[in-house]
VOPAGU-2260 file (C-alpha; in pm, 1 decimal, decimal comma):
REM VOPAGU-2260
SITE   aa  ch    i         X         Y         Z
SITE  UNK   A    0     489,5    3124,4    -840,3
SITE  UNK   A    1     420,5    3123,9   -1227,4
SITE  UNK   A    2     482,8    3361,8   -1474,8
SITE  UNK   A    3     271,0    3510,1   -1774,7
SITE  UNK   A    4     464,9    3343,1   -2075,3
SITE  UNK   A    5     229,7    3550,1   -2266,7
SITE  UNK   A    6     400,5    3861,5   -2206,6
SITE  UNK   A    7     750,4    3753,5   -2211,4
SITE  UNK   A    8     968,3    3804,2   -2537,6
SITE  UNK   A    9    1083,5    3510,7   -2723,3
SITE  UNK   A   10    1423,3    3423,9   -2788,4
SITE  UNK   A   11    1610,3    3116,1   -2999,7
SITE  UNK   A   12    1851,7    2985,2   -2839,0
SITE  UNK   A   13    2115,0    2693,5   -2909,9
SITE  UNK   A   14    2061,2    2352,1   -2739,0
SITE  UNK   A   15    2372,7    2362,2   -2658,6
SITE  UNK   A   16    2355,5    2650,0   -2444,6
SITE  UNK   A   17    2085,1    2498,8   -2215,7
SITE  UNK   A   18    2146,2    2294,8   -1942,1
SITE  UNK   A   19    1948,9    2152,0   -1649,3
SITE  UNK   A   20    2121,3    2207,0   -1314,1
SITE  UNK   A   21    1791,6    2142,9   -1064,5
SITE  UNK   A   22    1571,0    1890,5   -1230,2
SITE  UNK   A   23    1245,8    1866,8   -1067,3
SITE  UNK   A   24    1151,5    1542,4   -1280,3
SITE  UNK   A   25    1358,3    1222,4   -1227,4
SITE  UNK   A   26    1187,1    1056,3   -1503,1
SITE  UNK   A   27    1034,0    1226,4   -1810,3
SITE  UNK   A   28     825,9     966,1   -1961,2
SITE  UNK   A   29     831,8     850,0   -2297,5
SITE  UNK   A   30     852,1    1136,1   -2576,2
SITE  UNK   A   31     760,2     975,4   -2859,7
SITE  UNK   A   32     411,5    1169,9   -2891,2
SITE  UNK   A   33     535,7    1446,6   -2787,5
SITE  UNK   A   34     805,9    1484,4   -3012,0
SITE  UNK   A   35     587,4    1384,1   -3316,1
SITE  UNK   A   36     330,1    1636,5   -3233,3
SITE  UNK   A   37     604,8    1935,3   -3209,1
SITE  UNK   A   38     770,5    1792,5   -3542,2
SITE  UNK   A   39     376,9    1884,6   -3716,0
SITE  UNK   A   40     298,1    2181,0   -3545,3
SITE  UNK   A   41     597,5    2312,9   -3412,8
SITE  UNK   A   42     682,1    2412,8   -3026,0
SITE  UNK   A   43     371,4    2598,8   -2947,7
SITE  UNK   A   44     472,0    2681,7   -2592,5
SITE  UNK   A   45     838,3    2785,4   -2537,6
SITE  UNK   A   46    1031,6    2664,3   -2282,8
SITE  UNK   A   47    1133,0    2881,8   -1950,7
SITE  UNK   A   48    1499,8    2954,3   -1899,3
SITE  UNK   A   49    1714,1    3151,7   -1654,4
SITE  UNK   A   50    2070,8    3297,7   -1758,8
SITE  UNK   A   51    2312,5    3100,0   -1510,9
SITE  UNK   A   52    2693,7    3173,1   -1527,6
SITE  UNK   A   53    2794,6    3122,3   -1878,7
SITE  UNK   A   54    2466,2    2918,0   -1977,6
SITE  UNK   A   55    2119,3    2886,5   -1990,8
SITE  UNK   A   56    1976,8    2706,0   -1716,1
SITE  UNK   A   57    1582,2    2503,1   -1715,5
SITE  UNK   A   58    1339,7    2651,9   -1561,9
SITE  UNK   A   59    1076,8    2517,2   -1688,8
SITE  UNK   A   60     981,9    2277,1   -2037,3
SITE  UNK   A   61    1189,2    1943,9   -1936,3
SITE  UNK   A   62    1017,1    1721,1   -2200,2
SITE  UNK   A   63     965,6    1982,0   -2428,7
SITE  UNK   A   64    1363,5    2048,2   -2447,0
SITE  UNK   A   65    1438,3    1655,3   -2464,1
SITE  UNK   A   66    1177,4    1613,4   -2740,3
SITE  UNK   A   67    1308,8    1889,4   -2921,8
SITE  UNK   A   68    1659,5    1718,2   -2860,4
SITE  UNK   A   69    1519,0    1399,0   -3029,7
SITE  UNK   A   70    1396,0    1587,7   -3341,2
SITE  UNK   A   71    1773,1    1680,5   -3373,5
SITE  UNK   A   72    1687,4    2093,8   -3372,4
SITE  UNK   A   73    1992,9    2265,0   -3292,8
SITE  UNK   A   74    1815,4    2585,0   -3168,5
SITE  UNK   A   75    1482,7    2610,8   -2969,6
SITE  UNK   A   76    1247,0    2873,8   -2823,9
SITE  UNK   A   77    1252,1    3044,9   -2517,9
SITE  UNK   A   78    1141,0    3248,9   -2274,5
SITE  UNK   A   79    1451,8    3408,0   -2105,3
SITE  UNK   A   80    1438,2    3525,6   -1758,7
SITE  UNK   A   81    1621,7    3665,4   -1458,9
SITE  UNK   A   82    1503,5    3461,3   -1146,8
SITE  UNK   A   83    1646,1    3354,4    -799,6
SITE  UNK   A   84    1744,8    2988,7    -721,2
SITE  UNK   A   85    1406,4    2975,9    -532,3
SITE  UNK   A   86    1186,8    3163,6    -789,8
SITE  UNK   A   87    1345,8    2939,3   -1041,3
SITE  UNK   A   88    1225,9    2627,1    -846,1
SITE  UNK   A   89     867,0    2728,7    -759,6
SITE  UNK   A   90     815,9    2828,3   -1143,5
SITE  UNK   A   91     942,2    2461,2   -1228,6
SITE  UNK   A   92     757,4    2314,9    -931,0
SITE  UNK   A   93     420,6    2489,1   -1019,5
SITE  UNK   A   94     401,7    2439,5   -1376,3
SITE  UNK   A   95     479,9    2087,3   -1303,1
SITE  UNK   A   96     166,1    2015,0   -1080,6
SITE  UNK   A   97     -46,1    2205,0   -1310,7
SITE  UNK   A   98      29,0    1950,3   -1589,1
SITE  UNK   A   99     -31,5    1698,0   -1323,1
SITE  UNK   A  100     334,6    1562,4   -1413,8
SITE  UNK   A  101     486,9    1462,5   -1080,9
SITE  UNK   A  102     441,1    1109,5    -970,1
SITE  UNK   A  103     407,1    1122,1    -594,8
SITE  UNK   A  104     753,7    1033,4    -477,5
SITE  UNK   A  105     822,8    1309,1    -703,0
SITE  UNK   A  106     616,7    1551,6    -528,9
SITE  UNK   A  107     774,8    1469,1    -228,2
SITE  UNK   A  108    1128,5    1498,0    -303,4
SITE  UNK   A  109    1025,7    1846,4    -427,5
SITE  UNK   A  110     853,3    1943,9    -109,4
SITE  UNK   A  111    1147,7    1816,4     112,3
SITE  UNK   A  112    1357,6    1994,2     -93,3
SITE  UNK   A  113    1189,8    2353,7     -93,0
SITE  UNK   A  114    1133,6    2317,4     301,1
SITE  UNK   A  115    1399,8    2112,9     479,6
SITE  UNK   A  116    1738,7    2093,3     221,5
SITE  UNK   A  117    1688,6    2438,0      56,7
SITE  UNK   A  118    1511,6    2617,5     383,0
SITE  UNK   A  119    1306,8    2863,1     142,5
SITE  UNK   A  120    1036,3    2855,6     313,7
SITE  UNK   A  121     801,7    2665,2     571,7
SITE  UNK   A  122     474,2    2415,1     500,6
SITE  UNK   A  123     253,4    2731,6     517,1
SITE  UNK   A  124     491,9    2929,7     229,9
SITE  UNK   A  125     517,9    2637,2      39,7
SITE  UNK   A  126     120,7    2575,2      73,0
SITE  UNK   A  127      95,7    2952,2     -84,6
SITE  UNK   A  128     351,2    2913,6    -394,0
SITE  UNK   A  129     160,6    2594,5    -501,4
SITE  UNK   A  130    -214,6    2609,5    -398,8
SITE  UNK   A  131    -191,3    2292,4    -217,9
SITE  UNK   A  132    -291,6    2272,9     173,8
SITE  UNK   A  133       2,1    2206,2     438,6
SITE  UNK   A  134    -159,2    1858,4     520,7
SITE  UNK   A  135    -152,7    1762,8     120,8
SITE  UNK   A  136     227,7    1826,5     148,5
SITE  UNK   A  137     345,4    1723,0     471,6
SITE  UNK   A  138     144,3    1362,9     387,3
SITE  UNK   A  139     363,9    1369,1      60,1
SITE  UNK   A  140     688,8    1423,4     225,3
SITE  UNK   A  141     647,9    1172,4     495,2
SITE  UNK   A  142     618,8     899,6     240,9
SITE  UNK   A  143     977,8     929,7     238,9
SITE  UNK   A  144    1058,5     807,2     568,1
SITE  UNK   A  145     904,7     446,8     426,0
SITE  UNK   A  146    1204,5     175,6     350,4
SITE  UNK   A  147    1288,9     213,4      15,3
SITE  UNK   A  148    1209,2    -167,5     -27,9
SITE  UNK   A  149     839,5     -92,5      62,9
SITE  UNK   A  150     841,2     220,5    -153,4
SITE  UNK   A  151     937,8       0,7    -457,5
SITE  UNK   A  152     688,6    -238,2    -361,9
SITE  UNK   A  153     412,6       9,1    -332,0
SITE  UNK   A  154     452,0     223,6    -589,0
SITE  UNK   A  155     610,6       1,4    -888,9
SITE  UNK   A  156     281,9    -141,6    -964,7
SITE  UNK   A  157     132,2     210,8   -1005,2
SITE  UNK   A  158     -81,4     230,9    -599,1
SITE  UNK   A  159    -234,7     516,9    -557,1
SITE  UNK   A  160      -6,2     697,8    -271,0
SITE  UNK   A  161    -306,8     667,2     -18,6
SITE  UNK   A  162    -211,6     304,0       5,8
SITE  UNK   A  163     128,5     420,1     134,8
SITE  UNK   A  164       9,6     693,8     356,2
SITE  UNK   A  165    -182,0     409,9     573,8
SITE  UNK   A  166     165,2     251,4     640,5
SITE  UNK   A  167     347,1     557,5     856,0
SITE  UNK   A  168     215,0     414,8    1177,5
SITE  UNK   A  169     400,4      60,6    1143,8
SITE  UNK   A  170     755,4     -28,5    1251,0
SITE  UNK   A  171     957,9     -77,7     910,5
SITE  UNK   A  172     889,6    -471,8     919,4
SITE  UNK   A  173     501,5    -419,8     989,7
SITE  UNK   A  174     561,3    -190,6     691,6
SITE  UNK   A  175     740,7    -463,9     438,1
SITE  UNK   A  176     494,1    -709,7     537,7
SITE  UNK   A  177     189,6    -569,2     476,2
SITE  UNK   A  178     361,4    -410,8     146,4
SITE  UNK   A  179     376,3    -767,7      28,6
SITE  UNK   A  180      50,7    -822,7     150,2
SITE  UNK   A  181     -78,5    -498,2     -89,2
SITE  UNK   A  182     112,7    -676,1    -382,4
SITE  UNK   A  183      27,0   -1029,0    -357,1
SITE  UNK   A  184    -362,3   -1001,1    -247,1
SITE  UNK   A  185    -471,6    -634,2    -441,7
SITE  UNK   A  186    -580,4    -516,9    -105,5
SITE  UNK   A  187    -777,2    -185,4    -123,1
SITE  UNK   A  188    -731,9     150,6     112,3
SITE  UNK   A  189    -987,7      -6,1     317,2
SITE  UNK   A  190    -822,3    -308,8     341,9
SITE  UNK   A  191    -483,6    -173,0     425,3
SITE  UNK   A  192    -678,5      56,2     684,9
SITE  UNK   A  193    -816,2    -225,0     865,9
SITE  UNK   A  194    -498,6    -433,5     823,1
SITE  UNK   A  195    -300,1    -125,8     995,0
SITE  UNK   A  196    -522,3    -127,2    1303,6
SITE  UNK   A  197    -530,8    -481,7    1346,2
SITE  UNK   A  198    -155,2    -480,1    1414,4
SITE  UNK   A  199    -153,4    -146,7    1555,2
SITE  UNK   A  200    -397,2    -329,7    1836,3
SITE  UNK   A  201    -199,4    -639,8    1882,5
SITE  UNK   A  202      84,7    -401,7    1959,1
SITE  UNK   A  203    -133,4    -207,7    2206,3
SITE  UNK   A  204    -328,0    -436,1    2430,6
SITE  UNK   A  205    -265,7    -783,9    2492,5
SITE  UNK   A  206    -496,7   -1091,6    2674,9
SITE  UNK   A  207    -764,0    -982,1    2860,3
SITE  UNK   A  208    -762,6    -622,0    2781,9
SITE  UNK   A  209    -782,5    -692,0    2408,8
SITE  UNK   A  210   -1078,7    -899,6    2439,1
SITE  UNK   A  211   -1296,0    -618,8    2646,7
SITE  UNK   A  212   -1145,0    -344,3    2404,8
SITE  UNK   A  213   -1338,3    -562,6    2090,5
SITE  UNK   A  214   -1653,1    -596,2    2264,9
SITE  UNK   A  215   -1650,9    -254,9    2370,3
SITE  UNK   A  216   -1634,0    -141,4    2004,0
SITE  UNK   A  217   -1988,7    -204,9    1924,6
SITE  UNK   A  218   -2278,1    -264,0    2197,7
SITE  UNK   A  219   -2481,0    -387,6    1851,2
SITE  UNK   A  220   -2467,6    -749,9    1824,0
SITE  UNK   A  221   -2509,7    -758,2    1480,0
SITE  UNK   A  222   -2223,4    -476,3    1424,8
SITE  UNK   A  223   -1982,3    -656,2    1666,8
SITE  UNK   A  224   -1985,7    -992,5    1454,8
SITE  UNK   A  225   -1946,6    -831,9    1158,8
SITE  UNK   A  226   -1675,5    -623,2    1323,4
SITE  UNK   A  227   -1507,5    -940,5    1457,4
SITE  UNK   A  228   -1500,6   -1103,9    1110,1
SITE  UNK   A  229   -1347,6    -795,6     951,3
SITE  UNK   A  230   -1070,8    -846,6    1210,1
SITE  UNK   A  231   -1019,3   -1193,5    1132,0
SITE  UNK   A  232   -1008,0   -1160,2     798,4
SITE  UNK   A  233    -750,0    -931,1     815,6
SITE  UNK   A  234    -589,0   -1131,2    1036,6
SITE  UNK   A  235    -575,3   -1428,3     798,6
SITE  UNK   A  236    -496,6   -1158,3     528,0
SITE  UNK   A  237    -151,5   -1101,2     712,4
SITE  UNK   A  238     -91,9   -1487,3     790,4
SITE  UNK   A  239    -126,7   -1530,3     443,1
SITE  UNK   A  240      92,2   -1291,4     309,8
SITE  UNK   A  241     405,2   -1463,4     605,3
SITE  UNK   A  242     317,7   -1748,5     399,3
SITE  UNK   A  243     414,9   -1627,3     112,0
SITE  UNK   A  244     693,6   -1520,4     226,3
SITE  UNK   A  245     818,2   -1884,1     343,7
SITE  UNK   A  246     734,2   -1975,9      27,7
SITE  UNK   A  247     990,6   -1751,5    -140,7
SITE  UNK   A  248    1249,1   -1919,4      99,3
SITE  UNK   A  249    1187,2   -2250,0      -7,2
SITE  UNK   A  250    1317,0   -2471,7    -328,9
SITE  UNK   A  251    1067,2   -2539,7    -599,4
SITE  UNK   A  252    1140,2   -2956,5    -531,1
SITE  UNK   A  253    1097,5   -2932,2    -145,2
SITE  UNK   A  254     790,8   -3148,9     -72,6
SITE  UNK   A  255     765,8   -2895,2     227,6
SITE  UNK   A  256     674,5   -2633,5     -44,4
SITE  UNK   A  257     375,7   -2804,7    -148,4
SITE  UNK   A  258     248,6   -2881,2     213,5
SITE  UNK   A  259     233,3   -2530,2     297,0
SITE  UNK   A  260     112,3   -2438,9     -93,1
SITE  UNK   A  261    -201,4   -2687,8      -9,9
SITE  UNK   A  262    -223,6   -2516,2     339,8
SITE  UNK   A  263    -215,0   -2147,2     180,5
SITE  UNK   A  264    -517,7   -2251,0     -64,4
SITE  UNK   A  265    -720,8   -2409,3     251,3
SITE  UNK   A  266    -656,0   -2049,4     417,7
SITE  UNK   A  267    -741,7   -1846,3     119,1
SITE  UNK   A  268   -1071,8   -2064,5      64,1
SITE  UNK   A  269   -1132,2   -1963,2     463,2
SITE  UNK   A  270   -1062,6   -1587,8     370,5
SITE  UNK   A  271   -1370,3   -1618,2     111,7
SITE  UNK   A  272   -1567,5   -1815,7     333,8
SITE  UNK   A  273   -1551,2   -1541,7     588,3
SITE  UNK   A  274   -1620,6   -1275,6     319,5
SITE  UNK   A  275   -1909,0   -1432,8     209,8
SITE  UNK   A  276   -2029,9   -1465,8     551,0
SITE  UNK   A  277   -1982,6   -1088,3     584,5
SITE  UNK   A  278   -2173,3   -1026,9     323,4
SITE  UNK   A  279   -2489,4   -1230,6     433,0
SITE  UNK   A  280   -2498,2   -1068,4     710,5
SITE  UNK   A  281   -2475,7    -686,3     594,1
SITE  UNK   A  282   -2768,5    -832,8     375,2
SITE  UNK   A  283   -2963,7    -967,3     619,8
């Protein structure tokens, strides 16, 4: 839902008077910019408020208001307007993915909320209000079944929510291991792909039957080397990131530290070997 801001009268109102009861941003960024360019030019869009008991409550204009806040103005402008708890939220929620605003945890938290906690509507409603596709928005709000730990491992280094996607189909260790993995070793998509099946297969088929299962992948002899050295890779990908995680455990004077330090750079001089291998023979 949005609303032409155009057409709506404009009305100062005191700070004071404004409140923000349903945030749909938990973190507003920094200001600074913002607030210098409305102290030059002034507030060129007006924020997007709802009377609510015996205040004003945010609709829509979050950073505006706080960098208006920061310039010390006592009154602002605003667009006042008589909407429902749910029209309120889809006007906030809308105006925030236009400006691209929402980080995707963000996005998620405001999906789950419009669809399971509030019950306003289903994936297909929801996909109609925004402009976004059901499978866009149901991907976003399973990211929050991850562990928190892997969340904060995923996403505090700025991945691209793609990378966490790839995770759903792992138990919650699976998950935190090959979250570390992500971290330590900059693994791609593609690499987090691959990683995903390979354990996703050693959970499947065991012995015999995973043997046949790899040489029925490719009848190409060519395709099922390469194949089987993507697979290892990964393999030694996931070794090396258990590794580092003995390494954590251990005290920097332990002279076992440094026998599995000199191990870890033999295995990551193996992982290049093998990639440069690969390479050769996609050349050849």
């Amino acid at each position: 839902m949005s609303l032409d801001s155009l057409s709506l009268p404009v009305d100062d109102l005191n700070i004071s008077e404004i409140r923000i009861s349903n945030p749909i941003r938990t973190d507003i960024g920094n200001i600074e910019a913002l607030s210098r360019s409305i102290n030059q030019v002034g507030l060129l869009q007006p924020i997007i408020v709802r009377p609510l008991d015996n205040f004003f409550d945010l609709v829509a204009g979050h950073r505006r208001l706080e960098a208006c806040k920061k310039l010390k103005w006592r009154k602002v402008p605003c667009h006042v307007v008589e909407l429902s708890d749910k029209a309120a939220f889809e006007v906030a929620l809308t105006e925030n993915l236009d400006r691209k605003t929402l980080d995707p945890l963000e996005e998620a938290r405001a999906f789950e909320k419009y669809v399971a906690m509030s019950g306003w509507g289903g994936l297909s409603e929801l996909s109609k209000t925004i402009g976004f596709s059901p499978s866009y928005i149901s991907k976003r709000i399973a990211l929050l079944s991850l562990p928190h730990e892997v969340i904060d491992q995923i996403f505090r280094n700025g991945k691209i929510p793609s990378l966490a996607e790839e995770l759903l189909s792992l138990d919650s260790d699976n998950q935190m291991e090959v979250a570390r993995a992500i971290e330590n070793q900059g693994l791609s998509t593609r690499d987090v792909r691959k990683l995903v099946k390979t354990i996703n297969l050693e959970k499947s088929q065991t012995g015999r039957e995973k043997s046949e299962s790899l040489w029925a992948v490719q009848e190409d002899r060519s395709k099922l080397v390469g194949s089987c050295i993507d697979l290892t890779i990964t393999a030694l990908r996931l070794a090396l990131s258990r590794m580092d995680i003995a390494l954590e455990k251990l005290d920097k004077e332990w002279i076992e530290k440094e026998m599995i330090s000199q191990y870890r750079l033999t295995l990551h001089d193996q992982i290049d070997s093998l990639i440069r291998l690969r390479k050769k023979l996609r050349s050849s």
